[in-house]
RODREN-556973 format. One record per residue (C-alpha): residue in one letter; chain; x, y, z. Coordinates in Angstrom, 1 decimal, decimal comma. Each point is the difference from the previous one (the first is absolute). Example, Ala and Ser with C-alpha at 12.3 -4.5 7.8 and 13.67 -1.06 7.14 Angstrom:
<zanus>
  res  chain      xx      yy      zz
    A      A    12,3    -4,5     7,8
    S      A     1,4     3,4    -0,7
</zanus>
This chain:
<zanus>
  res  chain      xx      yy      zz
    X      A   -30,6     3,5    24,0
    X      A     2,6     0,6     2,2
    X      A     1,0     4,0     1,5
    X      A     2,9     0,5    -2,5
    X      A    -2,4    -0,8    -2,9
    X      A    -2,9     2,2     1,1
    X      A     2,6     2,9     0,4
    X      A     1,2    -0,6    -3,4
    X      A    -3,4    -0,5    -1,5
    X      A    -1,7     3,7     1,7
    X      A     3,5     1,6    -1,1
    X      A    -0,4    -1,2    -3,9
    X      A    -3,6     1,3     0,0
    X      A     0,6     3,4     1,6
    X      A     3,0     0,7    -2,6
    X      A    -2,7    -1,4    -2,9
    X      A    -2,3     2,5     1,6
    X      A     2,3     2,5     0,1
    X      A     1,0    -0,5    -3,6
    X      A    -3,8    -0,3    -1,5
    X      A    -0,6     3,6     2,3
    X      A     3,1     1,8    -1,9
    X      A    -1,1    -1,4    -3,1
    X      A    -3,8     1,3     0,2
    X      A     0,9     3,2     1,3
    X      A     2,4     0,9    -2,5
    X      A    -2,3    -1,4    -2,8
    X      A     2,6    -2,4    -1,0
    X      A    -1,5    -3,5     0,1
    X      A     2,2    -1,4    -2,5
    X      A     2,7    -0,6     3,7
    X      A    -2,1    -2,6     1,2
    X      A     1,4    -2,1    -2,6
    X      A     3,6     0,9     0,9
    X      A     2,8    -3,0     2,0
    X      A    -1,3     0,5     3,5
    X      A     3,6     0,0     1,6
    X      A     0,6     0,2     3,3
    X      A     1,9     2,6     2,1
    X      A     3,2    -0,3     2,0
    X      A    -2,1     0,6     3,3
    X      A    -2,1    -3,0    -0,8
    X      A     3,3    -2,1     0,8
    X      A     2,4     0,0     2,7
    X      A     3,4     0,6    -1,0
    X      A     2,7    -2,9    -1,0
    X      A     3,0    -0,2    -1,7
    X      A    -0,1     3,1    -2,3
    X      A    -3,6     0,3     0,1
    X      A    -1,7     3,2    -0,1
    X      A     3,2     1,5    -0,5
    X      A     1,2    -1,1    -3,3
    X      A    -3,0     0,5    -1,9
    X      A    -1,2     3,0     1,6
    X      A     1,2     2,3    -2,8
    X      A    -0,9    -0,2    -3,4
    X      A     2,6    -2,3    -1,1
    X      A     1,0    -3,6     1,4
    X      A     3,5    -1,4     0,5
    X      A     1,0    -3,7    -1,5
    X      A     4,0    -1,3     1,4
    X      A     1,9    -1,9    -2,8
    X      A     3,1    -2,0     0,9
    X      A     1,6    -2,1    -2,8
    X      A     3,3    -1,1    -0,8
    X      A     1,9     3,0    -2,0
    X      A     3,5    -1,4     0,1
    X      A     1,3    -3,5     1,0
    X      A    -1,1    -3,6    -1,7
    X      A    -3,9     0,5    -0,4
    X      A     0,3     3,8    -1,4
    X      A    -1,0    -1,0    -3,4
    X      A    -3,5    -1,4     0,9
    X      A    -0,2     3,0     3,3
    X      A    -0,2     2,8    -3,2
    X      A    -2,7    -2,3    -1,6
    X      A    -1,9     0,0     2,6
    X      A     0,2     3,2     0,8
    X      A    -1,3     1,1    -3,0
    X      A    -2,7    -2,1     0,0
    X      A    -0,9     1,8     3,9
    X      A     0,4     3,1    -1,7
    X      A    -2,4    -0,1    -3,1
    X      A    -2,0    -1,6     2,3
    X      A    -0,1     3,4     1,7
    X      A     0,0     2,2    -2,7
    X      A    -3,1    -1,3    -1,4
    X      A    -1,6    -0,3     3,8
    X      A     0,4     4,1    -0,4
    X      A    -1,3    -0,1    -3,1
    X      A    -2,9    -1,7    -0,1
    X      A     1,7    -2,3    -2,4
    X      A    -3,1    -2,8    -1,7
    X      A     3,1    -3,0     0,6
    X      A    -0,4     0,9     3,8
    X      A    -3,8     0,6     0,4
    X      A    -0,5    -3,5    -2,0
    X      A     1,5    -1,6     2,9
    X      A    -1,3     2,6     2,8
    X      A    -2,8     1,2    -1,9
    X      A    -0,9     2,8     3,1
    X      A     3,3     1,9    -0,7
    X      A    -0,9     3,6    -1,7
    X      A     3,3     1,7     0,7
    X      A     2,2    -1,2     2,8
    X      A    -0,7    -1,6     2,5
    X      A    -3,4     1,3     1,8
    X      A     0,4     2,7    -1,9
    X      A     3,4     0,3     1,8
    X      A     3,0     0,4    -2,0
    X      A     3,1    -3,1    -0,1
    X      A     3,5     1,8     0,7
    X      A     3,0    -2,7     0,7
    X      A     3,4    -0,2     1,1
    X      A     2,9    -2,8    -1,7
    X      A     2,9    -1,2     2,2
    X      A     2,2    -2,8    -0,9
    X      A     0,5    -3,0     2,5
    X      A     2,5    -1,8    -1,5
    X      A    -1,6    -3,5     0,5
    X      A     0,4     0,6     3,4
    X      A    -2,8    -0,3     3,2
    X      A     2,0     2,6     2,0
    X      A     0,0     2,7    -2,5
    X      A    -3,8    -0,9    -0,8
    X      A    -0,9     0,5     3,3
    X      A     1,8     3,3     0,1
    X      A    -1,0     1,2    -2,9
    X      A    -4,1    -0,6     0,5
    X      A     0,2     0,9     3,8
    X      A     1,5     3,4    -1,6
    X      A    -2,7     0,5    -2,0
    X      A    -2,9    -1,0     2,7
    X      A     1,7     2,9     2,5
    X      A     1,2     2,8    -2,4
    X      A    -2,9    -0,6    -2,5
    X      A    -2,9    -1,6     1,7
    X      A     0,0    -2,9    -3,0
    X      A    -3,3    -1,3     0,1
    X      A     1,0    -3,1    -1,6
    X      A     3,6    -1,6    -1,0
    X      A     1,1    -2,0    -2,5
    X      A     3,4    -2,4    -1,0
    X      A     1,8    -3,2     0,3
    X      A     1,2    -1,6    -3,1
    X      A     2,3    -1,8     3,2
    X      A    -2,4    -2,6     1,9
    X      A     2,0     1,0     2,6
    X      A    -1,0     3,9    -0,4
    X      A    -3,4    -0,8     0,0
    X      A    -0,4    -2,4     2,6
    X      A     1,9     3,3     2,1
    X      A    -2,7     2,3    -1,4
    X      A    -3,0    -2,3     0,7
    X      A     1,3     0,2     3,9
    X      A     0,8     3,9     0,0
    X      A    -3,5     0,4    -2,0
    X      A    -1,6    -2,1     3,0
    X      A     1,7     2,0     2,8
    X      A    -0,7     3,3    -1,7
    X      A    -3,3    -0,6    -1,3
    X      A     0,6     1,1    -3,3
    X      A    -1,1    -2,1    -3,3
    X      A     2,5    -2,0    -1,7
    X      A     0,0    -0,5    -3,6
    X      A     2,8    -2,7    -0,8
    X      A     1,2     1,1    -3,2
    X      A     1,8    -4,0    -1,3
    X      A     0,8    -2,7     2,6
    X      A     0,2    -3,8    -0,8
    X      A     0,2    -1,2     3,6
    X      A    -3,0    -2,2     1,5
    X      A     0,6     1,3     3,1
    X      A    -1,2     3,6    -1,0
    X      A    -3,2    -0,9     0,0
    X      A     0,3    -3,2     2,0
    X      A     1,6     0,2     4,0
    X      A     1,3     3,6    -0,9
    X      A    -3,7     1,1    -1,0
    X      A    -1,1     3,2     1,3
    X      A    -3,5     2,0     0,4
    X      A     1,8     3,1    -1,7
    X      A     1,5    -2,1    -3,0
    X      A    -1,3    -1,0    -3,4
    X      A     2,0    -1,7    -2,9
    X      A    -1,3    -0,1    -3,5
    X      A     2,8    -2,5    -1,7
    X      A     0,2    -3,5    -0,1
    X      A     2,5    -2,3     2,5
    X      A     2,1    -2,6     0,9
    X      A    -3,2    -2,4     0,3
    X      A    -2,1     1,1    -2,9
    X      A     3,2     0,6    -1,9
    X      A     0,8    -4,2     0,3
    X      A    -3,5    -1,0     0,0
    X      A    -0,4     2,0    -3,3
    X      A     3,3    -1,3    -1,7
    X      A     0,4    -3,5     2,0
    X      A    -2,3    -2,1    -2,0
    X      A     1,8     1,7    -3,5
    X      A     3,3    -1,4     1,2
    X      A    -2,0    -2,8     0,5
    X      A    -1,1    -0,7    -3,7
    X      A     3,2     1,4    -1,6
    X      A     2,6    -1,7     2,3
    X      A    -1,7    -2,8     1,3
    X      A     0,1    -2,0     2,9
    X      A     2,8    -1,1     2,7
    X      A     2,4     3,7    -1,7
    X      A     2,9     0,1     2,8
    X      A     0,0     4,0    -0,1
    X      A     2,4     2,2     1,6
    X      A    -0,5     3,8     1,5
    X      A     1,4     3,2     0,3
    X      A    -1,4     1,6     3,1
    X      A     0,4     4,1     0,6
    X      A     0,2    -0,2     4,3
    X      A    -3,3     2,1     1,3
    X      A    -3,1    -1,3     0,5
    X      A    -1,1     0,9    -4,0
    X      A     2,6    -2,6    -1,1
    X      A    -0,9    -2,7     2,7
    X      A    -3,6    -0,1    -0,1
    X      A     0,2     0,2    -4,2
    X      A     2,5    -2,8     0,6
    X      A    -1,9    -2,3     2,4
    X      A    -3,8     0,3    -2,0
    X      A     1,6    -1,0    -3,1
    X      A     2,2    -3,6     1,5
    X      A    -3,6    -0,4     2,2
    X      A    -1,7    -0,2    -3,1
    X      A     2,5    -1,4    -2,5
    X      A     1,1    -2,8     2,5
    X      A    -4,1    -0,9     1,0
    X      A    -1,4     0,4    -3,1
    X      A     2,9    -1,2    -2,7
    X      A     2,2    -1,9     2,2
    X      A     2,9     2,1    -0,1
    X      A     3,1     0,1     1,8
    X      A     1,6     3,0     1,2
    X      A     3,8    -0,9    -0,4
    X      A     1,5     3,4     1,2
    X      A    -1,4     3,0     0,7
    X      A     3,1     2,9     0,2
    X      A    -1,4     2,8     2,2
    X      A     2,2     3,5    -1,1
    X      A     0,0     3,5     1,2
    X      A    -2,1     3,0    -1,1
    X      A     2,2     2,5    -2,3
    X      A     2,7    -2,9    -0,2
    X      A     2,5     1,2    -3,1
    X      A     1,6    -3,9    -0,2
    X      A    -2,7    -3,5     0,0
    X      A     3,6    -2,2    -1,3
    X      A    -0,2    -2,0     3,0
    X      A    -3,9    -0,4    -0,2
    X      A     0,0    -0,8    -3,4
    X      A     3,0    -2,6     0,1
    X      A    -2,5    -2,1     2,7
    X      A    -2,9     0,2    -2,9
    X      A     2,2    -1,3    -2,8
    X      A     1,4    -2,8     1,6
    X      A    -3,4    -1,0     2,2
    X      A    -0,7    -2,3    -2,8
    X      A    -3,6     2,3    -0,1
    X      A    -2,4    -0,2    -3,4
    X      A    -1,6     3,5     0,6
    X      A     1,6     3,2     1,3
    X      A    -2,7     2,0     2,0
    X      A     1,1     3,4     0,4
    X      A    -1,6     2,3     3,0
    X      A     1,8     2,9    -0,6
    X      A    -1,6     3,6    -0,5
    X      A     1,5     3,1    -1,4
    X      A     3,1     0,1    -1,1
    X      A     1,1    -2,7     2,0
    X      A    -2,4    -2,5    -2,2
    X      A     2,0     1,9    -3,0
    X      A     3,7    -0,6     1,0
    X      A    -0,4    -3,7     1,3
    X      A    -1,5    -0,9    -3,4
    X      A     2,6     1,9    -2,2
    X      A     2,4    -2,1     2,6
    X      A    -1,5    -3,3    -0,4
    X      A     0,3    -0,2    -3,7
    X      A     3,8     0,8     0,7
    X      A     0,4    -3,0     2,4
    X      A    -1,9    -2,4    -2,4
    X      A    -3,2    -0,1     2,9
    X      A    -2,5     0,9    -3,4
    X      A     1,6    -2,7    -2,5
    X      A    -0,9    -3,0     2,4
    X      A    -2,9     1,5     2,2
    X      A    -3,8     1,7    -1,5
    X      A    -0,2     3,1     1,7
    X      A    -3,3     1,2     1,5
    X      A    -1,0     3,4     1,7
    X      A    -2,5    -0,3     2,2
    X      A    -0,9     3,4     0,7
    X      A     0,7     2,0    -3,1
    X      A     2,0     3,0     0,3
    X      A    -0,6     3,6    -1,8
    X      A     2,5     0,6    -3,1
    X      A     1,9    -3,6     1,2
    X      A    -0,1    -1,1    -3,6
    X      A     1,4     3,4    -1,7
    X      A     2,3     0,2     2,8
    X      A     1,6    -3,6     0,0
    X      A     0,4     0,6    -4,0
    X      A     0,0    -2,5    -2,8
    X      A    -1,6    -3,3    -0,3
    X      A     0,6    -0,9     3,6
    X      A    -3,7     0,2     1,2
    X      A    -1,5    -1,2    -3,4
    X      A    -1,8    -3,3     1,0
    X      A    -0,2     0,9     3,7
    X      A    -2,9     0,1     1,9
    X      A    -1,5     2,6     2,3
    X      A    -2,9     1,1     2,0
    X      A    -1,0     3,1     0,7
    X      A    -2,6     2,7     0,6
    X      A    -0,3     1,7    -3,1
    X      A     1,4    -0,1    -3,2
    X      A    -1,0     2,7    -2,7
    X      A    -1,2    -1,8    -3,1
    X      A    -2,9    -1,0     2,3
    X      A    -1,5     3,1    -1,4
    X      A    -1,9    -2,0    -2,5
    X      A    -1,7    -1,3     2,8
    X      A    -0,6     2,3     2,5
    X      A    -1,2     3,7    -1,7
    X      A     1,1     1,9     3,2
    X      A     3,5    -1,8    -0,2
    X      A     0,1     1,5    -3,7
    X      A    -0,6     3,5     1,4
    X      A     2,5    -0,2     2,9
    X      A     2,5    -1,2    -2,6
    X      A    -0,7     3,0    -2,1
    X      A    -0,9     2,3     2,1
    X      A     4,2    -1,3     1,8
    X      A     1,1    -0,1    -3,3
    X      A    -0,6     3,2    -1,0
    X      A     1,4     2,0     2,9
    X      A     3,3    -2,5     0,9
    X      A     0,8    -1,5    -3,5
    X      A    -0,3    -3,2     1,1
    X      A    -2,3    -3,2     0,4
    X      A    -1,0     0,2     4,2
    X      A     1,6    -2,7     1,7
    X      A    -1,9    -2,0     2,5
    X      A     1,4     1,9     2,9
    X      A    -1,6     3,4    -1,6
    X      A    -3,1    -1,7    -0,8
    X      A    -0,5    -1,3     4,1
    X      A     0,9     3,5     1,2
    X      A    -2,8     1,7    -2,3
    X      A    -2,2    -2,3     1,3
    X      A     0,6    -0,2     3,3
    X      A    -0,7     4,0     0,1
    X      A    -3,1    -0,3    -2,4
    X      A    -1,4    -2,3     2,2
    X      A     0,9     2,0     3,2
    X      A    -1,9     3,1    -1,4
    X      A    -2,9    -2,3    -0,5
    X      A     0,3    -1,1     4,1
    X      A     0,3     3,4     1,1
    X      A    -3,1     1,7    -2,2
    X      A    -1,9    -3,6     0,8
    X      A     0,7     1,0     4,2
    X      A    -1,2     3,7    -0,8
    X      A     3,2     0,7     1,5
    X      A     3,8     0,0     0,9
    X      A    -0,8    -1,7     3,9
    X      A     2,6    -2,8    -0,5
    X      A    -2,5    -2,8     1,9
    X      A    -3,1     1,2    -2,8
    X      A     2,7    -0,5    -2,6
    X      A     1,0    -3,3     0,8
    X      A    -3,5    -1,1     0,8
    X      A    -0,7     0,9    -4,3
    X      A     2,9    -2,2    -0,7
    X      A    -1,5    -2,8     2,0
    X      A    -3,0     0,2    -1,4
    X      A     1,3    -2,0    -3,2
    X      A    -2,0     2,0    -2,5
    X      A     1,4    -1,6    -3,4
    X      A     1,4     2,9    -2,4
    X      A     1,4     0,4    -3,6
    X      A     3,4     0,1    -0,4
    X      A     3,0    -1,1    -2,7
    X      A    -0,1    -3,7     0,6
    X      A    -4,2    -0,5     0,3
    X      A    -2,3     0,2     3,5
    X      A     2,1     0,2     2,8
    X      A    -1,0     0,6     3,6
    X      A     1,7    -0,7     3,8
    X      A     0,3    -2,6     2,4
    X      A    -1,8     1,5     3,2
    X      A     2,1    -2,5     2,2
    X      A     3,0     0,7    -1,4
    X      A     0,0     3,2    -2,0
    X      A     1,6    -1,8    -3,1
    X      A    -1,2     0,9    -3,7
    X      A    -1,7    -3,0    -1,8
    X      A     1,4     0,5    -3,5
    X      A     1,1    -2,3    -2,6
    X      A     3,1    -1,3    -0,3
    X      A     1,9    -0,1    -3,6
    X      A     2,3    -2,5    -1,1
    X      A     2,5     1,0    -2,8
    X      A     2,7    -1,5    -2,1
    X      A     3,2     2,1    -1,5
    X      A     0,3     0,5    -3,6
    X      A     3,5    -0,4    -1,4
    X      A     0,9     3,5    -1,8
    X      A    -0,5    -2,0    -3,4
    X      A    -2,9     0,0     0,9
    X      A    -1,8     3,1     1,4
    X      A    -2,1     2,1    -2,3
    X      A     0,9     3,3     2,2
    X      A     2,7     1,7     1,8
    X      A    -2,5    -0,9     3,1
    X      A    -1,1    -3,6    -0,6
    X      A     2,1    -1,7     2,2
    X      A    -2,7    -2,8     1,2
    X      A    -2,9    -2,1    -1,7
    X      A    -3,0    -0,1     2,5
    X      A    -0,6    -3,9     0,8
    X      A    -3,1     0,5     1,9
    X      A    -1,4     2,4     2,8
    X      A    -1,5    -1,9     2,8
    X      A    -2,8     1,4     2,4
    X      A     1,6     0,9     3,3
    X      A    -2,4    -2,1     2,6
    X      A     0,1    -2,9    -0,7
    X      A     4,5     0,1     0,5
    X      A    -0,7     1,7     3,8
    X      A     1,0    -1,5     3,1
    X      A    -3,0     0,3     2,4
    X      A     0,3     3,8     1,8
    X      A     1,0    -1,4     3,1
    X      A     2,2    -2,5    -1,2
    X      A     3,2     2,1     0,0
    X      A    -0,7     0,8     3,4
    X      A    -1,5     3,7    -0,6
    X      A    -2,0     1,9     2,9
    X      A    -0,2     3,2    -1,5
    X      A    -0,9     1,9     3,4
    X      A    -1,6     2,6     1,2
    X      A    -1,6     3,4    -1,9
    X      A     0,5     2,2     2,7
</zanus>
């Protein structure tokens, strides 16, 4: 045993001593069987540690696009962050399902939060979380929806030493070379997102498909981009015969989509998020792209088939991390929907759903680590403990801090079609997340150090 250990071992049983004393002296024997959490001084400080949970309330940082391309699917998840900590405060039976410790709060602590919009944009991100670390002691931050933001968060997360919850980010690199100690991503990705939908194309399409892309320009868009041709072209033979890399926020894709009708391409593969995904699809009916060319969408976006309108995304298929009518399913997917439902008038999108959970299961690391000490915390994550959730057992990676969770494949109804205002896809199939991972070090992820 080495010194640090023996130190921590003679400090744990002189605070259980300490704890059994009170407890006989005051009669009350019944706090022996209370969480034995540690105290600030049993830590040194880092980050925001002891400060931001030395009160009786804790401080959670969310960032999300407001305004600008992606502001559609920021306010979804938002919401879902927020019910998330609403029923954190409240002891909600949705929340201690998935962090079954969780009484009220958060060790017994309660879950304020601040909201700033980031437009889609790393800069304001970082500006608007590095507020919320110095002026409110944020014990943990969330947001993204951008690859781009996150990817900026992981770093600042690292340098600060405060947790980061990605809220939605599709880029391998988030948990691959841009992997951090401080970061943890529930959603699925580029990889899992092609090795999920890959072999459907596969079956549906066939063989030797010349396929043409649309490519947003950040590293969501490439890495989305390049796990689909790696496993389209080794698996199915296909050729890539242009792949038209566009701007974030860009009002105009004419020129991009001129290039796709004329690349003599079989299948349009559309990268796009947000409202990006919505406009060059609305534009690539009007240029004639959708008459020659199948459209697929590998990485779903929320409300892209009520946004785009009409029979345009009836046929099309999609993956994606979670899709409502799964509720059949999964019973705690049935009671987020409601539970959503009932307090936004809505079915949750997949962005909601991944920012409930990503809290949920952060409550569950913090009352697992007895406390808010950021290197305790992360150490609970990494211990993989599997846990309920709205799409089965999930649990995370250790070497790279990404969720195993399943991936779902979808297929758009035309409006003839849907039995709902809301029943926009048909769930295909839902596939079990590990076996569609890249090995944790594949992507090049070191995640380094706690302290």
């Amino acid at each position: 045993m080495t010194t640090n250990s023996r130190t921590a071992s003679r400090r744990d049983f002189l605070r259980t001593t300490a704890l059994a004393g009170a407890a006989a002296a005051t009669g009350g024997g019944a706090s022996l069987f209370m969480p034995l959490h540690a105290s600030a001084a049993d830590y040194p400080a880092i980050g925001t540690f002891p400060a931001g949970s030395s009160g009786n309330s804790v401080f959670v940082g969310l960032t999300m696009p407001r305004t600008g391309t992606y502001a559609v699917q920021g306010e979804d998840e938002l919401k879902g962050a927020q019910l998330a900590i609403e029923h954190i405060n409240a002891g909600h039976p949705l929340i201690k399902a998935i962090s079954p410790k969780t009484t009220k709060g958060v060790l017994g602590k309660e879950v304020k939060s601040g909201v700033a919009d980031d437009e889609a944009k790393p800069n304001s991100g970082v500006q608007n979380i590095s507020r919320f670390i110095t002026e409110n002691k944020a014990v943990v931050m969330m947001g993204g929806t951008s690859s781009a933001v996150a990817v900026a968060l992981n770093k600042l997360a690292q340098r600060e030493k405060v947790i980061f919850l990605s809220a939605v980010s599709g880029s391998n690199d988030t948990t691959g070379k841009d992997c951090v100690r401080y970061g943890f991503r529930e959603c699925t990705y580029g990889q899992t997102a092609a090795q999920g939908i890959g072999p459907v194309l596969l079956k549906e399409f066939g063989k030797g498909k010349k396929a043409a892309y649309l490519t947003p320009d950040y590293t969501y868009g490439h890495t989305v981009q390049k796990s689909m041709q790696d496993f389209l072209s080794k698996e199915g033979g296909w050729t890539m015969v242009t792949n038209q890399v566009c701007p974030l926020g860009a009002p105009d894709y004419s020129s991009f989509l001129l290039n796709i009708a004329n690349s003599g391409a079989e299948v349009f593969i559309n990268v796009n998020w947000g409202h990006d995904a919505v406009l060059s699809i609305q534009q690539a009916k009007q240029f004639g792209v959708l008459d020659k060319q199948k459209l697929v969408v590998p990485y779903q976006v929320p409300f892209l088939a009520r946004e785009v309108g009409g029979d345009l995304m009836g046929g099309v298929l999609a993956s994606t991390s979670y899709w409502w009518q799964i509720e059949d399913k999964y019973p705690l997917a049935k009671m987020f929907n409601a539970e959503f439902s009932k307090k936004y008038g809505y079915q949750p999108e997949w962005g909601a759903q991944c920012c409930y959970l990503q809290m949920a299961m952060w409550a569950a690391a913090v009352e697992a680590a007895g406390t808010f000490y950021p290197p305790e915390v992360i150490k609970a994550y990494e211990k993989g403990t599997k846990m309920d959730s709205m799409v089965g057992e999930v649990y995370f990676r250790p070497e790279d801090h990404q969720l195993v969770r399943p991936v779902i494949i979808v297929r758009g109804k035309k409006v003839a079609d849907m039995k709902g205002k809301e029943d926009y896809w048909d769930v295909m199939e839902i596939l079990p997340g590990a076996p569609l991972m890249q090995k944790p070090d594949e992507f090049g992820c070191k995640l380094g150090d706690y302290t």
